[in-house]
mmCIF entry with sequence, helices, sheets and N, C-alpha, C, O atoms, coordinates in Angstrom:
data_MODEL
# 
_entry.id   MODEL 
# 
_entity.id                         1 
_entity.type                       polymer 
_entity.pdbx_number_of_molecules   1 
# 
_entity_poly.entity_id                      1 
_entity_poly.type                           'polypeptide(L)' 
_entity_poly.nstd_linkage                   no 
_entity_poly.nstd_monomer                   no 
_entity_poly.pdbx_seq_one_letter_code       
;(UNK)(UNK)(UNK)(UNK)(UNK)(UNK)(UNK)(UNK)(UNK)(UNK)(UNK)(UNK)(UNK)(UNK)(UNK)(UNK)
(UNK)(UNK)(UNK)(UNK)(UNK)(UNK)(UNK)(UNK)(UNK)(UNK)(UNK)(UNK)(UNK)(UNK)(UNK)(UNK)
(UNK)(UNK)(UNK)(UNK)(UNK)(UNK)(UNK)(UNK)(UNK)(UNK)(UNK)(UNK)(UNK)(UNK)(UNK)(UNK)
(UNK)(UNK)(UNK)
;
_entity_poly.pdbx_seq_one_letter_code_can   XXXXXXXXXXXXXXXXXXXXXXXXXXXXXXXXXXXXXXXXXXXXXXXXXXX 
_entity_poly.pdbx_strand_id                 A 
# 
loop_
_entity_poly_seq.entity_id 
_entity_poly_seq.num 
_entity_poly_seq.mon_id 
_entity_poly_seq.hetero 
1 1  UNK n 
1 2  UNK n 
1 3  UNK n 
1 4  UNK n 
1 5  UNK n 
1 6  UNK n 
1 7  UNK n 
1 8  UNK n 
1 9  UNK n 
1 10 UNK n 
1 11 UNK n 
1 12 UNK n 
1 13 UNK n 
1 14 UNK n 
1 15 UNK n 
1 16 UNK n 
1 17 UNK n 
1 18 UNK n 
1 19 UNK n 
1 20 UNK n 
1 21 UNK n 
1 22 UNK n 
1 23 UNK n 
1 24 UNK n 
1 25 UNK n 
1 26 UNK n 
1 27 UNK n 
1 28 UNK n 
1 29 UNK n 
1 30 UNK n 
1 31 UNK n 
1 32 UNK n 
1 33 UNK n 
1 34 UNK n 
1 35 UNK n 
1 36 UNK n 
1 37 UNK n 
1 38 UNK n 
1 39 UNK n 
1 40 UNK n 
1 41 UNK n 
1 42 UNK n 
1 43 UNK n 
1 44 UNK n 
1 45 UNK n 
1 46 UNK n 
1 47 UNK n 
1 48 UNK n 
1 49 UNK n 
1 50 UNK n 
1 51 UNK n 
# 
_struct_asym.id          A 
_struct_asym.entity_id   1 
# 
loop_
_struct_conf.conf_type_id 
_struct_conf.id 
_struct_conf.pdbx_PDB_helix_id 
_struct_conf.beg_label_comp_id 
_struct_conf.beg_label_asym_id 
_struct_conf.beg_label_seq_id 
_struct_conf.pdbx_beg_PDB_ins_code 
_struct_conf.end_label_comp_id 
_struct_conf.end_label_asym_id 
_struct_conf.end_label_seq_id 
_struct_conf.pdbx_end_PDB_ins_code 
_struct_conf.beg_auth_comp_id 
_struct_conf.beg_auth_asym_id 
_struct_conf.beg_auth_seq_id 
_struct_conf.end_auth_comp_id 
_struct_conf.end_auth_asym_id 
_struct_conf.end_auth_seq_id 
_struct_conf.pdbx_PDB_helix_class 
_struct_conf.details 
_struct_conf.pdbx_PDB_helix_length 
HELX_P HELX_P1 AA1 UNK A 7  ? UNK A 19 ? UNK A 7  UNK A 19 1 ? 13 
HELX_P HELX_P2 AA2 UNK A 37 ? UNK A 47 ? UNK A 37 UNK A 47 1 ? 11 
# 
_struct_conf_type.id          HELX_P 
_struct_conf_type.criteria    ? 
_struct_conf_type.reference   ? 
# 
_struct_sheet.id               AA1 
_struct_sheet.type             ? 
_struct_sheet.number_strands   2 
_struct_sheet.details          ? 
# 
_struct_sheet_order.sheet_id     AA1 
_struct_sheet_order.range_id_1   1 
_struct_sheet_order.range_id_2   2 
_struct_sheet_order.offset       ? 
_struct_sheet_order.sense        anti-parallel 
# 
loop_
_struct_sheet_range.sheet_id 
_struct_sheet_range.id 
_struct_sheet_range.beg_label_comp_id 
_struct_sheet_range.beg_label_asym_id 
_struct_sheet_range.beg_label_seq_id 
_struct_sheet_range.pdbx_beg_PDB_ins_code 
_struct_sheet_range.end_label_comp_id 
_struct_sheet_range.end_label_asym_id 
_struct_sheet_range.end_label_seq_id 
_struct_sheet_range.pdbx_end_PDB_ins_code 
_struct_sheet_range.beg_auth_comp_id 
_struct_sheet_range.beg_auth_asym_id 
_struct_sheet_range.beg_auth_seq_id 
_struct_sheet_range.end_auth_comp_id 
_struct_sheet_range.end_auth_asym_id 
_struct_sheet_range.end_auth_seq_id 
AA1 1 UNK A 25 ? UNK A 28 ? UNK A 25 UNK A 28 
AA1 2 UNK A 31 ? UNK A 33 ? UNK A 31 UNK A 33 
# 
loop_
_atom_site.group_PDB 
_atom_site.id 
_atom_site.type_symbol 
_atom_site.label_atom_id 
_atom_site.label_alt_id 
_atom_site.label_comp_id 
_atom_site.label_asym_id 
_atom_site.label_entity_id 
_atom_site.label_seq_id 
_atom_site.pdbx_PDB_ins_code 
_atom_site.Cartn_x 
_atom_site.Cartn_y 
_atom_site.Cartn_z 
_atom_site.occupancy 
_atom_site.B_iso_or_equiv 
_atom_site.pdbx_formal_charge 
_atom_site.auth_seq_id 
_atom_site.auth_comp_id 
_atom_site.auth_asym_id 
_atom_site.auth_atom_id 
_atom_site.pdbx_PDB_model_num 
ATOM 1   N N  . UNK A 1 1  ? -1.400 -20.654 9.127  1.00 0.00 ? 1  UNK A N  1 
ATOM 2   C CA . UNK A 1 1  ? -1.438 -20.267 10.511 1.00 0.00 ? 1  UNK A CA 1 
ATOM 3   C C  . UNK A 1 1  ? -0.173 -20.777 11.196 1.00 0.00 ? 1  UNK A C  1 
ATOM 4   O O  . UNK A 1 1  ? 0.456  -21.810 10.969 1.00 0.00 ? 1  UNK A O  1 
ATOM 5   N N  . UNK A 1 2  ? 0.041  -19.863 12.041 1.00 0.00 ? 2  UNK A N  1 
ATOM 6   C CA . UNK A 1 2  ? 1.133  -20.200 12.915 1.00 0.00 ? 2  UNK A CA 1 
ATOM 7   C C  . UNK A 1 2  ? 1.382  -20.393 14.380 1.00 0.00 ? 2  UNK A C  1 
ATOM 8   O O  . UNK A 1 2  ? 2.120  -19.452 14.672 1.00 0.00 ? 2  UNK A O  1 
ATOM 9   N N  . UNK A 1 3  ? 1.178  -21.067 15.402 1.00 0.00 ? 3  UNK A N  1 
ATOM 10  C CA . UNK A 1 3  ? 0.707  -20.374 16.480 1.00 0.00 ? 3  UNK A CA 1 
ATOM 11  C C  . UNK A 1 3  ? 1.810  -20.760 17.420 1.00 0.00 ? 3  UNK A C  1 
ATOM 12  O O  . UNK A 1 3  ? 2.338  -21.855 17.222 1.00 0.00 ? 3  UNK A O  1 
ATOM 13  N N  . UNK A 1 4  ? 2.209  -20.059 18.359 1.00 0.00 ? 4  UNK A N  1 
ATOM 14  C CA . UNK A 1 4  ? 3.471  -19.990 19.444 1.00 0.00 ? 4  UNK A CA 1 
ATOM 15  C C  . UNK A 1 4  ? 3.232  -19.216 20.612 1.00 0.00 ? 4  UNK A C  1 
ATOM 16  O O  . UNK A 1 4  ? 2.775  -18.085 20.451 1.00 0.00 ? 4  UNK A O  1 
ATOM 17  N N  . UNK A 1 5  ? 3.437  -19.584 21.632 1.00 0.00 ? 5  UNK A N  1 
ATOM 18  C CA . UNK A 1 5  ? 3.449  -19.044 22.961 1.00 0.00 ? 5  UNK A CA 1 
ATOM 19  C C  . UNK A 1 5  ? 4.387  -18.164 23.225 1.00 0.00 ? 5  UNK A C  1 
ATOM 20  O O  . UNK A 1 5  ? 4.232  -17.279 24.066 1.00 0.00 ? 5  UNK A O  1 
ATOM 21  N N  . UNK A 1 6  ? 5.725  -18.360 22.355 1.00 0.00 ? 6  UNK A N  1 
ATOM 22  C CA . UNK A 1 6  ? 6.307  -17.034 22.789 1.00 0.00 ? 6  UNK A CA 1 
ATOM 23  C C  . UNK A 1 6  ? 6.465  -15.829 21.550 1.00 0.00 ? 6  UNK A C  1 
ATOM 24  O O  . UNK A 1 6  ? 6.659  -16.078 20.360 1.00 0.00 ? 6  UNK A O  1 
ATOM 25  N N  . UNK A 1 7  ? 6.345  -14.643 22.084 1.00 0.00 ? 7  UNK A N  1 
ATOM 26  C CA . UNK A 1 7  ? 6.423  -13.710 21.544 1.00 0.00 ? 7  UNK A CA 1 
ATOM 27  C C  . UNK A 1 7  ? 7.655  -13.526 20.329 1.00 0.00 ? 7  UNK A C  1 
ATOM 28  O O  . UNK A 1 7  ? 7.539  -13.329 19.120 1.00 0.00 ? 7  UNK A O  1 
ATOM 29  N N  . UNK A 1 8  ? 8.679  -13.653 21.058 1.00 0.00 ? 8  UNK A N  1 
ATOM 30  C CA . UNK A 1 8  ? 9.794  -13.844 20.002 1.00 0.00 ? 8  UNK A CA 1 
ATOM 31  C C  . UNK A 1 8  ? 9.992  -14.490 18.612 1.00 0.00 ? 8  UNK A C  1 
ATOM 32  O O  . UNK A 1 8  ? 10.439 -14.172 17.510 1.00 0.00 ? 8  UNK A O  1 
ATOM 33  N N  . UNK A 1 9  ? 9.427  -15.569 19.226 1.00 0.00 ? 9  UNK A N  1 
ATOM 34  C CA . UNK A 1 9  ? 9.123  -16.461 18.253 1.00 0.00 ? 9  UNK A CA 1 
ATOM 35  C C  . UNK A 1 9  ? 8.466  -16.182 16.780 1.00 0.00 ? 9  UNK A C  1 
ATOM 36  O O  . UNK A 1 9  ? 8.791  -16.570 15.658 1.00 0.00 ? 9  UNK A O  1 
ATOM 37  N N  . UNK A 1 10 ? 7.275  -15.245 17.311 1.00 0.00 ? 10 UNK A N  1 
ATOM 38  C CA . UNK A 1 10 ? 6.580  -15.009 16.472 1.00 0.00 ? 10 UNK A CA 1 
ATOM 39  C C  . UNK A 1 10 ? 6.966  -13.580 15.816 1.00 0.00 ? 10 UNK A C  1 
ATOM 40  O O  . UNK A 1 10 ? 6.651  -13.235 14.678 1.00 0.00 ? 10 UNK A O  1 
ATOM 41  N N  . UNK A 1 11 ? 7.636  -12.887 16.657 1.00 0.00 ? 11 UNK A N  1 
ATOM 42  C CA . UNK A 1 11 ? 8.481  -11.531 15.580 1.00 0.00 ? 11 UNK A CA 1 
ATOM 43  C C  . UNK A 1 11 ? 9.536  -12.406 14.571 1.00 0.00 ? 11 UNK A C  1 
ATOM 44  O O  . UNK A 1 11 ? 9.615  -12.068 13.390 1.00 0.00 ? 11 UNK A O  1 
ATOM 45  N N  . UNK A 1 12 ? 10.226 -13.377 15.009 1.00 0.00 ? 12 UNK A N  1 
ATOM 46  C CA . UNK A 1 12 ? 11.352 -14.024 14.046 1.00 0.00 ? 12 UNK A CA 1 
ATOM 47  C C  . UNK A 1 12 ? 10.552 -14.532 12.913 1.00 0.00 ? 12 UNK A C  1 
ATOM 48  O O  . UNK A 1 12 ? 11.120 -14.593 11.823 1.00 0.00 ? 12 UNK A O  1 
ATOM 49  N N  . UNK A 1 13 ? 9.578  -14.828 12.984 1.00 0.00 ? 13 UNK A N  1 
ATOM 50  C CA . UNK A 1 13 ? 8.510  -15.764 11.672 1.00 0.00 ? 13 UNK A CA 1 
ATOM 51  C C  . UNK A 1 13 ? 8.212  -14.178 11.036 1.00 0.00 ? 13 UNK A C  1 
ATOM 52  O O  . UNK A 1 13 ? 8.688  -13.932 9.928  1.00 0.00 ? 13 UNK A O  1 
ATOM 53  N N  . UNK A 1 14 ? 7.556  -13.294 11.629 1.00 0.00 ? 14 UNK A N  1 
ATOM 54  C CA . UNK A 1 14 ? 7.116  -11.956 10.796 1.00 0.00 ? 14 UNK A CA 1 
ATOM 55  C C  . UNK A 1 14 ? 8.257  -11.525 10.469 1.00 0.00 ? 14 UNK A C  1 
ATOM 56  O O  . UNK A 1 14 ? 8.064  -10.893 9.430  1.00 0.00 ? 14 UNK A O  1 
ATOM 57  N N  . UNK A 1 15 ? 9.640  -11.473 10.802 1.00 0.00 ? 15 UNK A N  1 
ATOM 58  C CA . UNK A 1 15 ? 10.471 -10.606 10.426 1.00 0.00 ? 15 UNK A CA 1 
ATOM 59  C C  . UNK A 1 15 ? 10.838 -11.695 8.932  1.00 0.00 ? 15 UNK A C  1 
ATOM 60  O O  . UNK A 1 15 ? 11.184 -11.194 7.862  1.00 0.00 ? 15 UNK A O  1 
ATOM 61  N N  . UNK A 1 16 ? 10.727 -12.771 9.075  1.00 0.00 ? 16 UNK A N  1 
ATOM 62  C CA . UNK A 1 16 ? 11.278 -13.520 7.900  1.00 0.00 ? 16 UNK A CA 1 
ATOM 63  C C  . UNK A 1 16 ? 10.424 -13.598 7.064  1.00 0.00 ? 16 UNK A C  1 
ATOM 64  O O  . UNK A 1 16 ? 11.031 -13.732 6.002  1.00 0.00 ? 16 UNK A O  1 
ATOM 65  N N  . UNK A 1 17 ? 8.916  -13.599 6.799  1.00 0.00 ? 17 UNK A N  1 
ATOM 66  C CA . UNK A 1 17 ? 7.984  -13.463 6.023  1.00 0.00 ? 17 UNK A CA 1 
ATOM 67  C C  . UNK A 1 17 ? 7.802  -11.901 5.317  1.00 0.00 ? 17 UNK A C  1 
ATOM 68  O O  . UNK A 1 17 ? 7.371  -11.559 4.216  1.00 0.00 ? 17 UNK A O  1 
ATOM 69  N N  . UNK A 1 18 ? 8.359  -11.094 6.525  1.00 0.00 ? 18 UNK A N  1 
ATOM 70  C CA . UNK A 1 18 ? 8.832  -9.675  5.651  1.00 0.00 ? 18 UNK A CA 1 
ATOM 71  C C  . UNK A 1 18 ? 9.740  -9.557  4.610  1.00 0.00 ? 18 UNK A C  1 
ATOM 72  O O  . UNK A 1 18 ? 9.701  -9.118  3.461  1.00 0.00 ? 18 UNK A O  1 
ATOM 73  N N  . UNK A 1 19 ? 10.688 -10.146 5.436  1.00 0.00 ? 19 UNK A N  1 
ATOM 74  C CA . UNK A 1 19 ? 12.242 -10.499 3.942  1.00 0.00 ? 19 UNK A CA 1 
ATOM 75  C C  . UNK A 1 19 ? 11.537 -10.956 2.449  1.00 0.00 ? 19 UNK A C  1 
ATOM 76  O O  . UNK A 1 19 ? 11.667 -10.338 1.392  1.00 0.00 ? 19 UNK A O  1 
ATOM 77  N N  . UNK A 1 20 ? 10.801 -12.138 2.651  1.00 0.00 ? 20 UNK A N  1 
ATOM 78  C CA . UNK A 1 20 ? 10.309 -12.550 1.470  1.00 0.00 ? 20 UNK A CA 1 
ATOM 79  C C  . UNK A 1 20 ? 9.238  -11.813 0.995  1.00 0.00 ? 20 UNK A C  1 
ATOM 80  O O  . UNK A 1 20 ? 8.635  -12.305 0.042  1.00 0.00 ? 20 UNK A O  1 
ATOM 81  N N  . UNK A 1 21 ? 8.858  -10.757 1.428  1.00 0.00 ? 21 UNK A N  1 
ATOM 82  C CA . UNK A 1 21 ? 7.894  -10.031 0.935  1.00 0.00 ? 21 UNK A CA 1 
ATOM 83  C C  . UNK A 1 21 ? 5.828  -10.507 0.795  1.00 0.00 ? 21 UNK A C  1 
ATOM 84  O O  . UNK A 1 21 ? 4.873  -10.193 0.085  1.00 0.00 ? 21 UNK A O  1 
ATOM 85  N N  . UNK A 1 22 ? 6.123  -11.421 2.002  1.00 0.00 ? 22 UNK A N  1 
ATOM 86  C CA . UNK A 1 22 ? 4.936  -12.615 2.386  1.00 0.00 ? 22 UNK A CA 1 
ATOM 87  C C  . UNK A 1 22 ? 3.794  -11.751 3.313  1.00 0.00 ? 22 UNK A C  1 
ATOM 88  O O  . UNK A 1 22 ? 4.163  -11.102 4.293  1.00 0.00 ? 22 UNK A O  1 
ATOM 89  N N  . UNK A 1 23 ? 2.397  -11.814 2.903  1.00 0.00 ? 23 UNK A N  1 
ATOM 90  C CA . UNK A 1 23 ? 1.605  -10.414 3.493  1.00 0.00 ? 23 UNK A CA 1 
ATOM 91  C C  . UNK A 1 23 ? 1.365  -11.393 4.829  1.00 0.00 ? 23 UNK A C  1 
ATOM 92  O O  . UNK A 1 23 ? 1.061  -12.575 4.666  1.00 0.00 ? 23 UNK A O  1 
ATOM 93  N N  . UNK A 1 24 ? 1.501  -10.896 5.973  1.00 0.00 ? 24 UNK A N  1 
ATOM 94  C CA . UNK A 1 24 ? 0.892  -11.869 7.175  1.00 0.00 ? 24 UNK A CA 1 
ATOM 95  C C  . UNK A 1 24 ? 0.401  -10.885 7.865  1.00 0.00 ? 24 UNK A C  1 
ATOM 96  O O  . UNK A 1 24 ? 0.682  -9.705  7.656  1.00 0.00 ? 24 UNK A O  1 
ATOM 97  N N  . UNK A 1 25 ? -0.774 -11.511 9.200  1.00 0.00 ? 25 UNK A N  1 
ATOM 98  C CA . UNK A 1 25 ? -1.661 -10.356 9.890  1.00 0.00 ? 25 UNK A CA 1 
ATOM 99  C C  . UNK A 1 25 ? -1.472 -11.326 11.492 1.00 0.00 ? 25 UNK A C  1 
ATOM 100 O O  . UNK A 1 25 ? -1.410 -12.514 11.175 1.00 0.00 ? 25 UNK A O  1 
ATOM 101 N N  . UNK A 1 26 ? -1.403 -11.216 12.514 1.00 0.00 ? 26 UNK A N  1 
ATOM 102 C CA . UNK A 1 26 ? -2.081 -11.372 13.767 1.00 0.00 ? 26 UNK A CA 1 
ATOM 103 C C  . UNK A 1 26 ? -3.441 -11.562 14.044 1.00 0.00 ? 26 UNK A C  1 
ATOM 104 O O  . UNK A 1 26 ? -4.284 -10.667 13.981 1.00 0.00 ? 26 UNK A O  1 
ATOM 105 N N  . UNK A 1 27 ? -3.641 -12.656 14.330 1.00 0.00 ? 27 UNK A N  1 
ATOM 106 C CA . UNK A 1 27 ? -5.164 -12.697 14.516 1.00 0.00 ? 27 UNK A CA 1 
ATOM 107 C C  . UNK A 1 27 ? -5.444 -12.753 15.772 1.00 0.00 ? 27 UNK A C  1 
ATOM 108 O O  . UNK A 1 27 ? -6.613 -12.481 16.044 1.00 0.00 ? 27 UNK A O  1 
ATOM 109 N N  . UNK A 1 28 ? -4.339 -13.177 17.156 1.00 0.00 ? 28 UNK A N  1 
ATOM 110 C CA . UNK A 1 28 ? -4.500 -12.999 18.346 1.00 0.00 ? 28 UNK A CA 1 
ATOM 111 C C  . UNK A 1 28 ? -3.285 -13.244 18.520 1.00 0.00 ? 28 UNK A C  1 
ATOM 112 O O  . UNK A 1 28 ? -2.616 -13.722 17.605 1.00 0.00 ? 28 UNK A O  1 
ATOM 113 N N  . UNK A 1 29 ? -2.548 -12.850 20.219 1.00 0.00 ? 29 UNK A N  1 
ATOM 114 C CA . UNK A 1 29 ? -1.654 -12.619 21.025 1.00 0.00 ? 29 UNK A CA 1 
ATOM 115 C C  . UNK A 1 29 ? -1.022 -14.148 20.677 1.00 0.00 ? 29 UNK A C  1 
ATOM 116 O O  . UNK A 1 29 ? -0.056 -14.149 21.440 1.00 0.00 ? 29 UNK A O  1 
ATOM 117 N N  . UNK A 1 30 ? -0.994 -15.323 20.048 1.00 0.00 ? 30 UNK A N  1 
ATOM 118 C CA . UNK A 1 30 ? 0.145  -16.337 20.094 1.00 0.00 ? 30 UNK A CA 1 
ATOM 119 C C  . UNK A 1 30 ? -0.102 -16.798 18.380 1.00 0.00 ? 30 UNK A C  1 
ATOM 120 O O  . UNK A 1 30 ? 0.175  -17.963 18.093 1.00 0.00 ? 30 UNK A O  1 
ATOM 121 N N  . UNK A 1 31 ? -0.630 -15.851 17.246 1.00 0.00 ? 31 UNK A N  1 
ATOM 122 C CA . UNK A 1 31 ? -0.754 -16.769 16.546 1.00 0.00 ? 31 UNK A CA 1 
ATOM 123 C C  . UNK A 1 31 ? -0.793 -15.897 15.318 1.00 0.00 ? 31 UNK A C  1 
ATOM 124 O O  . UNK A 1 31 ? -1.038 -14.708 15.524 1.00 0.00 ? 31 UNK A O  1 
ATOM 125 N N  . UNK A 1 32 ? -0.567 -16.335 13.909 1.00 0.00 ? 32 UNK A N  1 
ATOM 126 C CA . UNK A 1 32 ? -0.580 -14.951 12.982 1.00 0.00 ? 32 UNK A CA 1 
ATOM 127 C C  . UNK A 1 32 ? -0.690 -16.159 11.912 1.00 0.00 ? 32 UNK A C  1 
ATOM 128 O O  . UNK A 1 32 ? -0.374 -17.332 12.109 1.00 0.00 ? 32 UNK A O  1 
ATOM 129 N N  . UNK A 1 33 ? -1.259 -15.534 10.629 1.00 0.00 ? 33 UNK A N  1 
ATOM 130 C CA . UNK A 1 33 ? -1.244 -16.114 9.768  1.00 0.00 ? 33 UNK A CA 1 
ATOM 131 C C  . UNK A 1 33 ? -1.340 -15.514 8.028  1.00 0.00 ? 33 UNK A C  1 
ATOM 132 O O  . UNK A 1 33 ? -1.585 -14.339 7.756  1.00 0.00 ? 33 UNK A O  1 
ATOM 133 N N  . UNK A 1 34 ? -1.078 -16.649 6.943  1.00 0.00 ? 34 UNK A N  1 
ATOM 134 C CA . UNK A 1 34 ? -0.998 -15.769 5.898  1.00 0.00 ? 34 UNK A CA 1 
ATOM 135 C C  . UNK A 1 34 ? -2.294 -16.572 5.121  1.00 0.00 ? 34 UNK A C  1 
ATOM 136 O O  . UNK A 1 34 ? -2.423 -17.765 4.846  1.00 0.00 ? 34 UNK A O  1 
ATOM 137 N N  . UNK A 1 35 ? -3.146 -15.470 4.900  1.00 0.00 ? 35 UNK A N  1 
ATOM 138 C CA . UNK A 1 35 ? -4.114 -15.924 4.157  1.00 0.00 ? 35 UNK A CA 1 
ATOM 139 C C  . UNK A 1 35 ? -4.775 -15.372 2.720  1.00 0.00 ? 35 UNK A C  1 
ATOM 140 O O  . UNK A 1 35 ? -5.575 -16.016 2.042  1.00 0.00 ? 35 UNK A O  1 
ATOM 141 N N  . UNK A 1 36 ? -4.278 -14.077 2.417  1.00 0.00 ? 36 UNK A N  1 
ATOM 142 C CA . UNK A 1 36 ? -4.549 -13.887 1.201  1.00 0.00 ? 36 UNK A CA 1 
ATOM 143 C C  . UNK A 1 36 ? -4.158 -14.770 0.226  1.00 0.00 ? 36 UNK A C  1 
ATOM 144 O O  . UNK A 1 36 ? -3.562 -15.746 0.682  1.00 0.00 ? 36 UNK A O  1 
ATOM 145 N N  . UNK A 1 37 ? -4.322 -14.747 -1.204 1.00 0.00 ? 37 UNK A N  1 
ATOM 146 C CA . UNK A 1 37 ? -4.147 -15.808 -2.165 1.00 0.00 ? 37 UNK A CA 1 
ATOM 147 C C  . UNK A 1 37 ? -3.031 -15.309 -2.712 1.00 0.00 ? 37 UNK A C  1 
ATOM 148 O O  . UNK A 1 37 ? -2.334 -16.228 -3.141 1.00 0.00 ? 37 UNK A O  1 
ATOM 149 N N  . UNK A 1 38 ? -2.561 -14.253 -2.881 1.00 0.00 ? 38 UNK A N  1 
ATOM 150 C CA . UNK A 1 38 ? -0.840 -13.692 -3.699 1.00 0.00 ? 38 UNK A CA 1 
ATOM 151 C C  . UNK A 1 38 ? 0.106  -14.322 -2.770 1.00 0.00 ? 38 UNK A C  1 
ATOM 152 O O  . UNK A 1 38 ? 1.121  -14.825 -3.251 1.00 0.00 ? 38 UNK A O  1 
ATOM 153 N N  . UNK A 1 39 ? -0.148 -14.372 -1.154 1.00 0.00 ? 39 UNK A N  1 
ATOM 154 C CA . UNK A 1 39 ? 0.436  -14.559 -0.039 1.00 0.00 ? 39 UNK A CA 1 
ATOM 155 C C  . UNK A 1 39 ? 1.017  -15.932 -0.084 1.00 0.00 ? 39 UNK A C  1 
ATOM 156 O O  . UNK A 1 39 ? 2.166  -16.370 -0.150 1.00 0.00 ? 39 UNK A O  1 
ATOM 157 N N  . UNK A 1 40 ? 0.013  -16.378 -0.034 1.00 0.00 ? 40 UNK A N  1 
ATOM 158 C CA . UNK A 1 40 ? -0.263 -18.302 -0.246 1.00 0.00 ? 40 UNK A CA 1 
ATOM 159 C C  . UNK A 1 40 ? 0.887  -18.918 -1.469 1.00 0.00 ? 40 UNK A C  1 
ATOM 160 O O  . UNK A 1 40 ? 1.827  -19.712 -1.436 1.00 0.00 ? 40 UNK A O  1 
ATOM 161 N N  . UNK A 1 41 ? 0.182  -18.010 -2.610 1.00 0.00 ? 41 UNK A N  1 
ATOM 162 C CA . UNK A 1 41 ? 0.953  -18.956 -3.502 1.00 0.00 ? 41 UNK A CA 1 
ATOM 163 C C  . UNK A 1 41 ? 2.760  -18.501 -3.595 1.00 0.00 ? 41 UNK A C  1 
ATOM 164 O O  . UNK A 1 41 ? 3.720  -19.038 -4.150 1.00 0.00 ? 41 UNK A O  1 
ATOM 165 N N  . UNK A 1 42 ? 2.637  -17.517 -2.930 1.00 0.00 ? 42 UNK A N  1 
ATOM 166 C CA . UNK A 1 42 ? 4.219  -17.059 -2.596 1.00 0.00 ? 42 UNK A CA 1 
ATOM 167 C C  . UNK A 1 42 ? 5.100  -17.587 -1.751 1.00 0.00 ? 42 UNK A C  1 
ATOM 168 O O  . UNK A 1 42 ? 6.280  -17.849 -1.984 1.00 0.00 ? 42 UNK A O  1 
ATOM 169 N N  . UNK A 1 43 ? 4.361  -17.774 -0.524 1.00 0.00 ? 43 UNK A N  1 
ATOM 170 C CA . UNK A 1 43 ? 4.926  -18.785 0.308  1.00 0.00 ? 43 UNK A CA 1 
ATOM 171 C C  . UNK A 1 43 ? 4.838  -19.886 0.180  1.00 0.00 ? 43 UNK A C  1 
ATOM 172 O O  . UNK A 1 43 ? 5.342  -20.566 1.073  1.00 0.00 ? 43 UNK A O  1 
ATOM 173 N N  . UNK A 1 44 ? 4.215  -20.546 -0.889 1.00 0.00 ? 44 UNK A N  1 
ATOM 174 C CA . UNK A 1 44 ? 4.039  -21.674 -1.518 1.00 0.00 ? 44 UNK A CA 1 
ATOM 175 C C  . UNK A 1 44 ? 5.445  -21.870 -2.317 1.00 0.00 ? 44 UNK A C  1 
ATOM 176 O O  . UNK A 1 44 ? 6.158  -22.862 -2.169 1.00 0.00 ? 44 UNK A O  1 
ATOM 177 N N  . UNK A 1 45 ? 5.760  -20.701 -3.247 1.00 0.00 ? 45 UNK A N  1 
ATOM 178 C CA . UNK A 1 45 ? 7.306  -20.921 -3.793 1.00 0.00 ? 45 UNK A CA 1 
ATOM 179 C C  . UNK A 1 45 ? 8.592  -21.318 -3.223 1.00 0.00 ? 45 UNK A C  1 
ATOM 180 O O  . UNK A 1 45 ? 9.610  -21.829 -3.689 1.00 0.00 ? 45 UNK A O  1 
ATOM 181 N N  . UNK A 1 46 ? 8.085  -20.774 -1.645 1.00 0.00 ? 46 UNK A N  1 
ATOM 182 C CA . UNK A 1 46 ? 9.234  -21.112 -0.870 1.00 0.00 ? 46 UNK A CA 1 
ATOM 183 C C  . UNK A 1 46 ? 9.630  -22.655 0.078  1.00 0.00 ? 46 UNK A C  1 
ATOM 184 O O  . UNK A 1 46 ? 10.615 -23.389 0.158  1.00 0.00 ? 46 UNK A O  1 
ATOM 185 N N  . UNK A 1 47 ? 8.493  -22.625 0.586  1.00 0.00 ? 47 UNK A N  1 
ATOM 186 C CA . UNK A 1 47 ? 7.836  -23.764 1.124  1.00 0.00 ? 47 UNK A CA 1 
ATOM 187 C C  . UNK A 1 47 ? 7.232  -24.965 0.770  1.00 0.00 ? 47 UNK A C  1 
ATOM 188 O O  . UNK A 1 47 ? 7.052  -26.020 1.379  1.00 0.00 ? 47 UNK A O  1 
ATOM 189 N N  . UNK A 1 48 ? 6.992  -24.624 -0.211 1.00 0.00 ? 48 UNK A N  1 
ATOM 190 C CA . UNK A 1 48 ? 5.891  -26.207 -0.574 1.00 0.00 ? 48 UNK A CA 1 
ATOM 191 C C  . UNK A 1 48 ? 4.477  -25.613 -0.611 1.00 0.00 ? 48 UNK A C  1 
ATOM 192 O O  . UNK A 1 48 ? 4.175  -24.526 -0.119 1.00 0.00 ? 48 UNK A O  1 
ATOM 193 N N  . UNK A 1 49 ? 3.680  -26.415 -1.224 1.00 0.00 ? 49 UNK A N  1 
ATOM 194 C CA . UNK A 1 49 ? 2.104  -26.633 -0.804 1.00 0.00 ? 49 UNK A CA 1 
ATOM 195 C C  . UNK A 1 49 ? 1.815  -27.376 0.637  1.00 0.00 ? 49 UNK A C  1 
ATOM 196 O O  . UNK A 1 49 ? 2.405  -28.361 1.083  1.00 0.00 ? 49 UNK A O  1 
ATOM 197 N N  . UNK A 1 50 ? 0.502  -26.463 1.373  1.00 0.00 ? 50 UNK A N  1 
ATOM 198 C CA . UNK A 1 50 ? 0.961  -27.635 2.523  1.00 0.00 ? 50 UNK A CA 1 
ATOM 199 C C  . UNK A 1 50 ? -0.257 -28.796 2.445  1.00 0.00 ? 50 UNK A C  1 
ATOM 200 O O  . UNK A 1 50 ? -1.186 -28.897 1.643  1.00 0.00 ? 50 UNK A O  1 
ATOM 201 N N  . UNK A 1 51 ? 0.041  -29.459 3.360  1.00 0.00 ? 51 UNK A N  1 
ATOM 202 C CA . UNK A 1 51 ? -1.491 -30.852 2.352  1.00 0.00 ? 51 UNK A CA 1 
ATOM 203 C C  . UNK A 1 51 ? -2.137 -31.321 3.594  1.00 0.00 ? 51 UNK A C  1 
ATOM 204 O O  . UNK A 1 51 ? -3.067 -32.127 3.540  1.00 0.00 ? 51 UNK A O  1 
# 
């Protein structure tokens, strides 16, 4: 999950999770997140595990 008050913000996180080919969804107006399991462990390659 990601959550931010501004809009921008949150197109720059989707536009960069697009690049990497990372599935993410909107779940409301300040906040989006990646939760499938292909998703996870992909952004896991990039990022880390988070703990």
């Amino acid at each position: 999950m990601f959550k931010n008050e501004s809009r921008d913000i949150l197109a720059l996180r989707g536009e960069a999770l697009d690049l990497l080919g990372v599935a993410w969804r909107y779940n409301n107006r300040n906040e989006l997140s990646v939760a499938r399991r292909a998703a996870v462990e992909l952004l896991d390659l990039y990022v880390g595990p988070k703990h």
